[in-house]
C-alpha positions as a Markdown table, in Angstrom:
| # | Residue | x | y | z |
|---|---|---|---|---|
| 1 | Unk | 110.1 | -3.3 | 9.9 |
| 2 | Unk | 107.8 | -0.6 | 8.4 |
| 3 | Unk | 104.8 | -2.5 | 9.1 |
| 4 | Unk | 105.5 | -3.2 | 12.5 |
| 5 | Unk | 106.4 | 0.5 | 13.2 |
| 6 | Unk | 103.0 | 1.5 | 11.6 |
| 7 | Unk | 101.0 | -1.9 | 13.8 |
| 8 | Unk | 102.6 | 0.1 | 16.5 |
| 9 | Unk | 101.1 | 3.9 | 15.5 |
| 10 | Unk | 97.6 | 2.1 | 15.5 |
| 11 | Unk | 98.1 | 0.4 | 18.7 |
| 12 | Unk | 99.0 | 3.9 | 20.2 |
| 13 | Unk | 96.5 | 6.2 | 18.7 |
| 14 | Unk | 93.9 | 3.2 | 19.9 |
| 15 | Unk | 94.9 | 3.3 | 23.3 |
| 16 | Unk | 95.1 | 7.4 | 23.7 |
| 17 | Unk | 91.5 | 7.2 | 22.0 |
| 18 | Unk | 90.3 | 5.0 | 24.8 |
| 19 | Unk | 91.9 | 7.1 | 27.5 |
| 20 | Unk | 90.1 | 9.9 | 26.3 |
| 21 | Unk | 86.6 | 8.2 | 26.1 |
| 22 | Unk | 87.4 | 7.1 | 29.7 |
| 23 | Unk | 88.2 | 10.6 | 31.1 |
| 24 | Unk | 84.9 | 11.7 | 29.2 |
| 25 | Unk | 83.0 | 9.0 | 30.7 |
| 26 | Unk | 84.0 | 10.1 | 34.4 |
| 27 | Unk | 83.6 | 14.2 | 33.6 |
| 28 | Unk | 80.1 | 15.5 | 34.6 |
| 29 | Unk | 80.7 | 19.2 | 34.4 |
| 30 | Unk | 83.7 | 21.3 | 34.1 |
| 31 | Unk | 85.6 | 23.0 | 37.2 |
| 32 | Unk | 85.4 | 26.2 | 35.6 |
| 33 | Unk | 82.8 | 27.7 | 37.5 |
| 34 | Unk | 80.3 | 29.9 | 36.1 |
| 35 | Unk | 80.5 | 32.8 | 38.4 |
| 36 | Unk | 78.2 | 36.2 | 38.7 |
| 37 | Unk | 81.8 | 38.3 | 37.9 |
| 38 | Unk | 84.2 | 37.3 | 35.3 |
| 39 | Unk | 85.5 | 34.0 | 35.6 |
| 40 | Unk | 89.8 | 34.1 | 36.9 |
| 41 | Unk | 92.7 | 33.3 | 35.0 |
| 42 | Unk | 92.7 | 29.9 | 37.2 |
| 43 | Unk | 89.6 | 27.7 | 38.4 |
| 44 | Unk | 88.9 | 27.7 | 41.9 |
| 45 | Unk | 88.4 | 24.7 | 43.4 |
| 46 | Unk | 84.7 | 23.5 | 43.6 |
| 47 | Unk | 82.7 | 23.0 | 47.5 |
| 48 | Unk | 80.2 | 20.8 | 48.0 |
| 49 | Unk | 76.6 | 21.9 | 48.9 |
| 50 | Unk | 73.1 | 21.0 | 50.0 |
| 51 | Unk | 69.6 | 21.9 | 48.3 |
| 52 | Unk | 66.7 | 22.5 | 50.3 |
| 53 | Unk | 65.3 | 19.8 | 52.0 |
| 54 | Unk | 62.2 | 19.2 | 49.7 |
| 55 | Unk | 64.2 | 19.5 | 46.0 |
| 56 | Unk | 64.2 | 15.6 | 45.8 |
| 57 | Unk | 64.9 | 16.5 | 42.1 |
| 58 | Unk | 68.2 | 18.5 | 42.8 |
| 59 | Unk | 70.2 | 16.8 | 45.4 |
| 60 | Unk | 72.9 | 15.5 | 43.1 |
| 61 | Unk | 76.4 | 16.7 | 43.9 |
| 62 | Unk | 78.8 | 17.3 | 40.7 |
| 63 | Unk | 82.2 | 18.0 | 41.3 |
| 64 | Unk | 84.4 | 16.7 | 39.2 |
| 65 | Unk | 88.1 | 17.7 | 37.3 |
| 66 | Unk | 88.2 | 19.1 | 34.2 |
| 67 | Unk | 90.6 | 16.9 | 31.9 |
| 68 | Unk | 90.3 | 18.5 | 28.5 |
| 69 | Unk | 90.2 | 22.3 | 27.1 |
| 70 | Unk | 87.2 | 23.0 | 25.2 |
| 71 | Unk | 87.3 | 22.9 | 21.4 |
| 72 | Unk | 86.2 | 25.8 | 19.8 |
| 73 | Unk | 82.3 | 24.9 | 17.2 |
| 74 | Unk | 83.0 | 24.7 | 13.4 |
| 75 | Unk | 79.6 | 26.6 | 12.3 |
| 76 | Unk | 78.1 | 28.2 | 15.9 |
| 77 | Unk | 79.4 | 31.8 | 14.9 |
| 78 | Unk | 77.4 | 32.1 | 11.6 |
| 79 | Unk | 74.8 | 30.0 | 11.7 |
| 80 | Unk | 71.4 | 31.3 | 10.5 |
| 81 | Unk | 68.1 | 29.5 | 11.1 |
| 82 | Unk | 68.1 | 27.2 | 8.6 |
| 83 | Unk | 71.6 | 26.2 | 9.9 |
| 84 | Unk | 70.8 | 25.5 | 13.7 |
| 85 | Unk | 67.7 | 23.7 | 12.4 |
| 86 | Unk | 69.7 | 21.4 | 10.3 |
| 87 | Unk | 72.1 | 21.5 | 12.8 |
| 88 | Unk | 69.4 | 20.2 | 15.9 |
| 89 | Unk | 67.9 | 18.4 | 14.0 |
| 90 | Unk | 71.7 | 15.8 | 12.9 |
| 91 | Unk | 72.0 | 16.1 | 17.1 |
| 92 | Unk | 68.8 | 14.6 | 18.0 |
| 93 | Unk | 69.5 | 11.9 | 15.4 |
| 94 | Unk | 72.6 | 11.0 | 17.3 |
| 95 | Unk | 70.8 | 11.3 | 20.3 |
| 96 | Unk | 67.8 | 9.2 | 19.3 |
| 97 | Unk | 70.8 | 6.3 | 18.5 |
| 98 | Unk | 73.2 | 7.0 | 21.4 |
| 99 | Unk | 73.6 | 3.8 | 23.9 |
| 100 | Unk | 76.6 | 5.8 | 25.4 |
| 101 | Unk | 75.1 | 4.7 | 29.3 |
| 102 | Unk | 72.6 | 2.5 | 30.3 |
| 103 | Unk | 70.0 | 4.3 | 30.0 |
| 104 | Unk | 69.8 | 4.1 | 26.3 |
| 105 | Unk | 68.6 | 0.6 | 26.9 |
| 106 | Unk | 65.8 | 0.9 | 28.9 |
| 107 | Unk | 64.4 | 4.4 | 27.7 |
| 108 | Unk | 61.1 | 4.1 | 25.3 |
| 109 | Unk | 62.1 | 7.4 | 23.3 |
| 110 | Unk | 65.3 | 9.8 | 23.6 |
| 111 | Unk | 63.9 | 13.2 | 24.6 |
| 112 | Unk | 66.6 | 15.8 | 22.9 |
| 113 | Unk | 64.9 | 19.0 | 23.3 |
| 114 | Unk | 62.3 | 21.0 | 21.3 |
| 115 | Unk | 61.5 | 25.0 | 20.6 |
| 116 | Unk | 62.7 | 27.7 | 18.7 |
| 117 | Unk | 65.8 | 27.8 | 17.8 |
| 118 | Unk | 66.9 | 31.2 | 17.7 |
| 119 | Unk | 64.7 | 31.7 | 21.2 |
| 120 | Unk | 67.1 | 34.3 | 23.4 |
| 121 | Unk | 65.8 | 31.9 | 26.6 |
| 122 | Unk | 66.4 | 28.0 | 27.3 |
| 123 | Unk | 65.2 | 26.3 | 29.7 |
| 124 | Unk | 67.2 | 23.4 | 30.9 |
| 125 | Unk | 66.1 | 20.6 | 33.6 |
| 126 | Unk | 67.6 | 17.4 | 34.3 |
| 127 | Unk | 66.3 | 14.7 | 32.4 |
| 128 | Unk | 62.6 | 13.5 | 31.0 |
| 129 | Unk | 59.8 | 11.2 | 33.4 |
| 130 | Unk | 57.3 | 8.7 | 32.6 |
| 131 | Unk | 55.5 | 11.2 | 30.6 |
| 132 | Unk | 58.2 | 12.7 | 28.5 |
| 133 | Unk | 59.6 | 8.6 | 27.7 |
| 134 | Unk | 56.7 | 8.2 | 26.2 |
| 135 | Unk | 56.5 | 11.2 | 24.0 |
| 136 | Unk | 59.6 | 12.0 | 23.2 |
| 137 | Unk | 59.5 | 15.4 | 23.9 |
| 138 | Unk | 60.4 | 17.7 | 27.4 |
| 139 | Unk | 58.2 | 18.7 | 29.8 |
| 140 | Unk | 55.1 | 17.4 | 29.3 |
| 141 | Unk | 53.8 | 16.2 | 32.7 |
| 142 | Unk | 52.5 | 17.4 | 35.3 |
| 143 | Unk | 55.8 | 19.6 | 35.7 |
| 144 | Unk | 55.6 | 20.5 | 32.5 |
| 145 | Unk | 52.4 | 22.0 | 32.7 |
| 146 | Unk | 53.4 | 24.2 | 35.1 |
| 147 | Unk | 56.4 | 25.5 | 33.3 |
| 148 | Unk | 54.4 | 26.1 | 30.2 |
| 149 | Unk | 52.5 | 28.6 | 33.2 |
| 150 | Unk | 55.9 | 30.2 | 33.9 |
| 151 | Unk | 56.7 | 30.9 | 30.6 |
| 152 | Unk | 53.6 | 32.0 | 29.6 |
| 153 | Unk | 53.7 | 34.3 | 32.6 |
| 154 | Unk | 56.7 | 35.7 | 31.7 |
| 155 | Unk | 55.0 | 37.1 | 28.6 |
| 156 | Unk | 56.4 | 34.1 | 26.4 |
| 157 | Unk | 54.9 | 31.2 | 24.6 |
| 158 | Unk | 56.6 | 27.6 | 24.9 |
| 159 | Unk | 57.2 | 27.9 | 20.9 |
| 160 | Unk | 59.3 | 31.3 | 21.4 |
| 161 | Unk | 61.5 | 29.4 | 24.1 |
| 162 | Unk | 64.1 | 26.1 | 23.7 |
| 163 | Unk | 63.4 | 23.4 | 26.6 |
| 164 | Unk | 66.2 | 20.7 | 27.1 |
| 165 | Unk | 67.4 | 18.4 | 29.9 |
| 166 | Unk | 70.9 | 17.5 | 30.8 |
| 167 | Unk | 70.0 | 14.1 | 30.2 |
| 168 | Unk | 68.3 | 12.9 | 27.2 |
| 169 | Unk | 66.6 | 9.5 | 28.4 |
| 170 | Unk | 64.2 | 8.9 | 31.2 |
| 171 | Unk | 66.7 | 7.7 | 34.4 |
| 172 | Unk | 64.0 | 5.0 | 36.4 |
| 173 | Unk | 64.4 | 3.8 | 40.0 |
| 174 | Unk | 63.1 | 0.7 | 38.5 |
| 175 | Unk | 64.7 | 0.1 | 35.1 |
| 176 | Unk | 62.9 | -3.3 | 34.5 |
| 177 | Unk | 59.4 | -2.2 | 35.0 |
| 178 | Unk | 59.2 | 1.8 | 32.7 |
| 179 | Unk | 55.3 | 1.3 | 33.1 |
| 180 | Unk | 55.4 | 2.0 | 36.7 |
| 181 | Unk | 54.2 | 6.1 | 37.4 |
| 182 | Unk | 56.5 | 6.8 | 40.3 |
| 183 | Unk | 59.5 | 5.6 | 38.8 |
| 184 | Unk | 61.8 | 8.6 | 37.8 |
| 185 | Unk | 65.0 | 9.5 | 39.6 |
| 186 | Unk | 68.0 | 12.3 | 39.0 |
| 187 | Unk | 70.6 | 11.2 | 37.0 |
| 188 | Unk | 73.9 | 10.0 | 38.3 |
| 189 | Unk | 77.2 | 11.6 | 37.2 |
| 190 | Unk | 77.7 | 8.8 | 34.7 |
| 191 | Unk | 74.6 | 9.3 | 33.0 |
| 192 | Unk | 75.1 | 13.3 | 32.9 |
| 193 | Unk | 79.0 | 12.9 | 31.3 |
| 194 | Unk | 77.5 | 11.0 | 29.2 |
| 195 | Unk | 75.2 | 13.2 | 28.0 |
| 196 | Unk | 77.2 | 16.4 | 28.6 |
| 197 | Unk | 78.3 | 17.4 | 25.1 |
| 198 | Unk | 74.6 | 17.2 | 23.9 |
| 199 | Unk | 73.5 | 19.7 | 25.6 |
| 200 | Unk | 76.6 | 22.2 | 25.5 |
| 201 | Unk | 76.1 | 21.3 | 21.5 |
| 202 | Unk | 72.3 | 22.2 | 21.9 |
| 203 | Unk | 73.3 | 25.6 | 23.8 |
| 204 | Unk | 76.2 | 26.9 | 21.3 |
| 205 | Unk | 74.0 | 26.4 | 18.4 |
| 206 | Unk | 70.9 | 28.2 | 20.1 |
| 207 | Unk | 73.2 | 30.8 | 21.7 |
| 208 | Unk | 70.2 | 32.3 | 23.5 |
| 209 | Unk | 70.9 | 35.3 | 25.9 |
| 210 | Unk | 69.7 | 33.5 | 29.1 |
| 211 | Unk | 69.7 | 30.3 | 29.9 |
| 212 | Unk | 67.5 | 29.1 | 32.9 |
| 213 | Unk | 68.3 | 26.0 | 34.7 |
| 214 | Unk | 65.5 | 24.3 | 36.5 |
| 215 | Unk | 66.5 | 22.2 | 39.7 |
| 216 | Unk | 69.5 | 22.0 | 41.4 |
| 217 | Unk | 70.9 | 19.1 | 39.1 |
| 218 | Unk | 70.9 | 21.0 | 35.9 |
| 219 | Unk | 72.6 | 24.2 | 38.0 |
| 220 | Unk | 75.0 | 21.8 | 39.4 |
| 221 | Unk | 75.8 | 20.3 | 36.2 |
| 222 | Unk | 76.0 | 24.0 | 34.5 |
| 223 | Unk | 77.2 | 26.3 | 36.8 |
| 224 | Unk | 79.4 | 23.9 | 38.2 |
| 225 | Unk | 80.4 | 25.5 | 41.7 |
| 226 | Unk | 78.8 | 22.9 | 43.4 |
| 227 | Unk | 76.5 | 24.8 | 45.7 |
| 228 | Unk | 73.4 | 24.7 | 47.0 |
| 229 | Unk | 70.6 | 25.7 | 45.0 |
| 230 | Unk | 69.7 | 28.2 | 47.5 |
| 231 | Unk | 73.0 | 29.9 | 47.2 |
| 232 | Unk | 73.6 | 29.9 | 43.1 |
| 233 | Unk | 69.7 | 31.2 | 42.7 |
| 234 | Unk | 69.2 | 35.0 | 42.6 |
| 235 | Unk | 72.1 | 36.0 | 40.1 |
| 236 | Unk | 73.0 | 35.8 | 37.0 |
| 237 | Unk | 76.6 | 33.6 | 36.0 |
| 238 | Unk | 78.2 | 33.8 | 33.0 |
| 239 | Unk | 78.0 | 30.5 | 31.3 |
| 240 | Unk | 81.5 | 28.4 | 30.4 |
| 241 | Unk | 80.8 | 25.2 | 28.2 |
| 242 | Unk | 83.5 | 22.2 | 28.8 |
| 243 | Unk | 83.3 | 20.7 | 24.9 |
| 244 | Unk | 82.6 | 24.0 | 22.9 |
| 245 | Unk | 83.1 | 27.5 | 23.1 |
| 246 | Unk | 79.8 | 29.8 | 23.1 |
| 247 | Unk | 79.6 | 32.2 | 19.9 |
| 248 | Unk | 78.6 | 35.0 | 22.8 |
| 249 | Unk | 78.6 | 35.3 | 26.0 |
| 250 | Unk | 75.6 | 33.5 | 27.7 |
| 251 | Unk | 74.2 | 34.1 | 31.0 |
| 252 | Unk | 72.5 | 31.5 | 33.1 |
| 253 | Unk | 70.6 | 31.7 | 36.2 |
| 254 | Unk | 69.1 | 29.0 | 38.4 |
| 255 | Unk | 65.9 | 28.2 | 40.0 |
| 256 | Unk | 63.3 | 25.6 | 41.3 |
| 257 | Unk | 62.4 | 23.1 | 39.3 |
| 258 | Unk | 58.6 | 22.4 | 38.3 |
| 259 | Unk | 58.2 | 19.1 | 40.3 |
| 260 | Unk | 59.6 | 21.2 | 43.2 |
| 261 | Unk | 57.4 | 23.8 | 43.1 |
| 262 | Unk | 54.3 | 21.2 | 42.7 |
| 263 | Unk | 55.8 | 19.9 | 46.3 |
| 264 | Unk | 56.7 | 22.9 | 47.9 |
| 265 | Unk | 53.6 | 25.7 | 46.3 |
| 266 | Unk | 55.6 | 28.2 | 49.0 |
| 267 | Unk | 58.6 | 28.3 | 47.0 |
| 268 | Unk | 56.7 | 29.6 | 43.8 |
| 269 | Unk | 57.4 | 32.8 | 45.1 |
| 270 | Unk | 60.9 | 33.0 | 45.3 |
| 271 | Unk | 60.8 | 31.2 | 41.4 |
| 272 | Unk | 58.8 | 34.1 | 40.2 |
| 273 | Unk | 61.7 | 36.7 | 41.4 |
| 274 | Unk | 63.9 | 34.8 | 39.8 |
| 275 | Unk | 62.2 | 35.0 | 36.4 |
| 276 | Unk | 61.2 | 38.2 | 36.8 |
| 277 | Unk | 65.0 | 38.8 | 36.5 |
| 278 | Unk | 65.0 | 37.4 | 33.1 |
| 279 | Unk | 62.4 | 39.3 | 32.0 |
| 280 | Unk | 63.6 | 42.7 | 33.2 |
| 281 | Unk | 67.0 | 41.8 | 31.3 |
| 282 | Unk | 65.2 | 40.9 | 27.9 |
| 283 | Unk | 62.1 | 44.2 | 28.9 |
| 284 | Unk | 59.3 | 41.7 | 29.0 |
| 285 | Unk | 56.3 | 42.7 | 30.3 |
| 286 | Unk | 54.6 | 39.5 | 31.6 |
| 287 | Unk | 51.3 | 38.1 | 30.6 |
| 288 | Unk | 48.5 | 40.8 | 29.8 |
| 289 | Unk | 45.3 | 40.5 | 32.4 |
């Protein structure tokens, strides 16, 4: 009799372990909105939005329920350097292993994230290209380029920032052929639950001031109010984390991503304002002529 009331306690602790694996699985970004004003007692329910016509890389809509409350980090408060390195350094492991989605089996390297790790800015896009598959590390194209311009405009080097996607493996249009240049696409909501708690992990532990999300993907998937990109740029939100609470409070703000401003050179412009926003929070000066 005992051991069939204990088979039983397996069989139900198995099956509530699924369920919440499942509800994980279907979970992009929270419902708690990251607003400009401090976020209300209840979550207000999210609207769906367009990007401008050009963004190819940020026309991903992510609205989706939130199922679980987050759980508060075990080290985030007190960590010192040595800590977070240690720390970053277990997560990529995992991420370097993780076959969570699909795209685990047709990446050529996991791209976790690289930089400093006590940098007070991260910049966050939404997942690596051709380029970055084959390095392993974010950023590094063409797009990348251009971003280390940014930052370096800003009056910052790309060694005194953090640079992370929300996904951590190259999505391809074409999954059978990853030699193919050309062959990079957003990732789908599946792909960016799955890879949801690696970066909120990868943000707790840095706890920078700002965090700058590039494209209206990575906004989506952050901010989670499910505008347009036009409407979330130009403020600054206070940043909620679905899987982990944030030692401090962490602002975020959105712009264009790189590959959008190669596109679209016009909207350049309207990027630099938004950095320039960043940099009068933190008194940076810019680059010196």
């Amino acid at each position: 009799m005992a051991d069939s009331v204990r088979e039983l306690a397996g069989a139900f602790k198995r099956f509530l372990a699924a369920q919440e694996e499942d509800e994980f699985l279907t979970t992009a970004a929270p419902v708690r909105a990251a607003v400009s004003t401090p976020a209300p007692a209840a979550p207000a329910p999210s609207t769906t939005g367009e990007l401008p016509p050009m963004a190819a890389d940020s026309t991903l809509d992510i609205s989706f329920v939130h199922q679980h409350e987050p759980t508060a980090p075990t080290e985030t408060s007190t960590m010192n350097k040595a800590d977070k390195t240690r720390a970053l350094a277990e997560l990529a492991q995992t991420i370097a292993s993780c076959t969570r989605c699909p795209l685990g089996a047709t990446r050529l390297n996991a791209v976790p994230g690289e930089g400093n790790v006590n940098a007070d800015v991260m910049f966050v896009g939404e997942g690596p290209g051709f380029d970055e598959d084959r390095q392993g590390r974010p950023f590094v194209g063409r797009a990348g380029q251009l971003l280390d311009k940014m930052i370096l405009a800003m009056g910052l080097t790309r060694e005194k920032v953090f640079i992370a996607n929300i996904a951590k493996c190259h999505p391809m249009t074409d999954p059978l052929h990853p030699e193919k240049h050309g062959n990079d696409r957003a990732p789908n909501a599946q792909e960016i639950a799955c890879c949801r708690k690696y970066i909120e992990q990868q943000i707790a532990i840095v706890c920078p001031k700002y965090v700058v999300a590039l494209g209206g993907v990575a906004a989506k998937a952050l901010i989670s109010d499910a505008k347009s990109l036009g409407a979330l740029r130009g403020q600054f939100h206070t940043l909620h984390l679905d899987s982990v609470e944030l030692p401090k409070p962490v602002q975020i703000i959105a712009t264009f991503h790189p590959a959008a401003l190669l596109r679209n050179p016009n909207w350049k412009k309207d990027a630099w304002i938004d950095l320039q926003m960043v940099m009068d929070k933190l008194g940076l000066k810019g680059a010196r002529k």
